[in-house]
Residue frames relative to the residue before (quaternion, step in Angstrom):
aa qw qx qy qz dx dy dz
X 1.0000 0.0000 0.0000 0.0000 0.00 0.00 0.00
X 0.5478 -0.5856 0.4153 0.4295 3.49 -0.97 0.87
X 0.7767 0.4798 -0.2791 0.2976 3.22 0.23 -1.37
X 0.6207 0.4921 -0.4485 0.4139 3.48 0.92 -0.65
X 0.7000 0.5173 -0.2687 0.4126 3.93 1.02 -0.83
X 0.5431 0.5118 -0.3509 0.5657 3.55 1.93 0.22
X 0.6636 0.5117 -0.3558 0.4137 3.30 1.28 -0.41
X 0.4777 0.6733 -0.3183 0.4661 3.44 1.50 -0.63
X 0.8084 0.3773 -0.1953 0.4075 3.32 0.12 -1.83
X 0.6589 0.4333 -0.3627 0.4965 3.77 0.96 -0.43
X 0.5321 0.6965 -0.3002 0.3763 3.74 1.21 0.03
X 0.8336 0.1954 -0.0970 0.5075 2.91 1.34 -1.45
X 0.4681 0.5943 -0.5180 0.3992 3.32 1.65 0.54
X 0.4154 -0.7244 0.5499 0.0167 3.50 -1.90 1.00
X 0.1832 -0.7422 0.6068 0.2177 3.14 -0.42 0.49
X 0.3255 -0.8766 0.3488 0.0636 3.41 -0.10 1.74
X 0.4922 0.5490 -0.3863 0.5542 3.61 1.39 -0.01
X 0.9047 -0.0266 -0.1601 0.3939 3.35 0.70 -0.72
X 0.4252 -0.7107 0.3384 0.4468 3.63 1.15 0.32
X 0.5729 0.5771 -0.5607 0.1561 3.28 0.31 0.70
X 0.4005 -0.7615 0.4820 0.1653 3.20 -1.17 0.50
X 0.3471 -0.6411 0.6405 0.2415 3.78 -1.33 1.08
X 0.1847 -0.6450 0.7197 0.1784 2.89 -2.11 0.11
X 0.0563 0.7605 -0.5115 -0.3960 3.89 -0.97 -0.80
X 0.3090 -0.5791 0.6593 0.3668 3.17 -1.72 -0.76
X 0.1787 -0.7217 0.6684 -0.0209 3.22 -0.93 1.23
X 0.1399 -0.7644 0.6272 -0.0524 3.62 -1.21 1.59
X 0.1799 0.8122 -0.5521 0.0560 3.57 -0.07 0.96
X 0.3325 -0.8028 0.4879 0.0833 3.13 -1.05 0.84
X 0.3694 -0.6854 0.4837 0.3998 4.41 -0.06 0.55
X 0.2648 -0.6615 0.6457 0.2745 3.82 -1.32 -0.06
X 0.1791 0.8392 -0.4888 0.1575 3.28 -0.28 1.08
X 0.7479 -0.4381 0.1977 0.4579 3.81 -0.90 0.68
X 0.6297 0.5387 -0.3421 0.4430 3.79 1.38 -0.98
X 0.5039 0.4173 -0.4636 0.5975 3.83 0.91 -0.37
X 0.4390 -0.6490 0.6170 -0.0733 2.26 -2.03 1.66
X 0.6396 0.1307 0.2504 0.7150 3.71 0.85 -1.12
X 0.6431 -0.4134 0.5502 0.3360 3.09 -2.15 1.28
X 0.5415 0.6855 -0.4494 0.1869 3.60 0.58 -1.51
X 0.7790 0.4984 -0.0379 0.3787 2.56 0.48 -2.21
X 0.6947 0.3459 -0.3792 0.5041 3.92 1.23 -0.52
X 0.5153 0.4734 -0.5428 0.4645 3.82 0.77 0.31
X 0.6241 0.6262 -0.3337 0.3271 3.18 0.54 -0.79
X 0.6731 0.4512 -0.2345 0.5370 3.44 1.01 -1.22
X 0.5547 0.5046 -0.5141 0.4163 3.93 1.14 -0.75
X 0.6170 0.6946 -0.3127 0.1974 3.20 0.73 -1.50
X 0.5696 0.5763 -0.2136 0.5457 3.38 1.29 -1.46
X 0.6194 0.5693 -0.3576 0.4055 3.39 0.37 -1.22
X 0.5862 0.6135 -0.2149 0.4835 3.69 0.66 -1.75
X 0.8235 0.2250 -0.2744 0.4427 3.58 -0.03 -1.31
X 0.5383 0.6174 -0.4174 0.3934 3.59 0.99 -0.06
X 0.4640 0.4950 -0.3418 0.6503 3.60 1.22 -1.26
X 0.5919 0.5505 -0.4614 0.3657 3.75 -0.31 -0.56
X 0.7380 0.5047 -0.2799 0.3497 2.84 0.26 -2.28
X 0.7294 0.5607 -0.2561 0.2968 3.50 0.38 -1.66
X 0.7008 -0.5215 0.1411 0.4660 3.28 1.06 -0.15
X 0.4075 -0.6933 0.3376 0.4892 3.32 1.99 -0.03
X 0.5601 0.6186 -0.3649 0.4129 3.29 -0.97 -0.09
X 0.5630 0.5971 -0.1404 0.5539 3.92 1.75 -0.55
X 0.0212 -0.5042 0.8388 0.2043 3.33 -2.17 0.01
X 0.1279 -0.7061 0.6954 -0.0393 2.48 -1.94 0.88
X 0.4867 -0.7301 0.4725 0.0829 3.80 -0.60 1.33
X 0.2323 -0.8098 0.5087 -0.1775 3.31 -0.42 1.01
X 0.2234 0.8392 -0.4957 0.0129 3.40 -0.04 0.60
C-alpha cells in the first residue's frame, strides 16, 4: 500500500542538522456505493485521521 511505504520513508528520514525525527498519521477513507457526497467521503477520511491520531499516531487507519 502506498501509504504504508509513505509512512516508512517519512519514519526513517532525519532531519540531519538536528536529529530529529517526523512521523505521520494517515486517514483514508474507501469510495464506495454507501458514500453519499464527496462531503460525506472527506468526512469519513477525516474520522479515520483522528483515529490514526488517537492510536498513538504514527498509523493508517481505513475508514469506510
Amino acid at each position: 500500500m502506498a501509504a504504508e511505504r509513505l509512512r516508512r520513508q517519512v519514519a526513517a528520514f532525519a532531519f540531519s542538522t538536528r536529529g530529529l525525527r517526523c512521523t505521520v498519521s494517515i486517514g483514508l477513507s474507501e469510495c464506495h456505493p454507501g458514500i453519499a457526497s464527496v462531503s460525506d467521503w472527506v468526512n469519513s477520511a477525516d474520522a479515520a485521521l483522528y483515529r490514526a491520531k488517537a492510536r498513538g499516531r504514527d498509523c493508517i487507519v481505513v475508514g469506510c
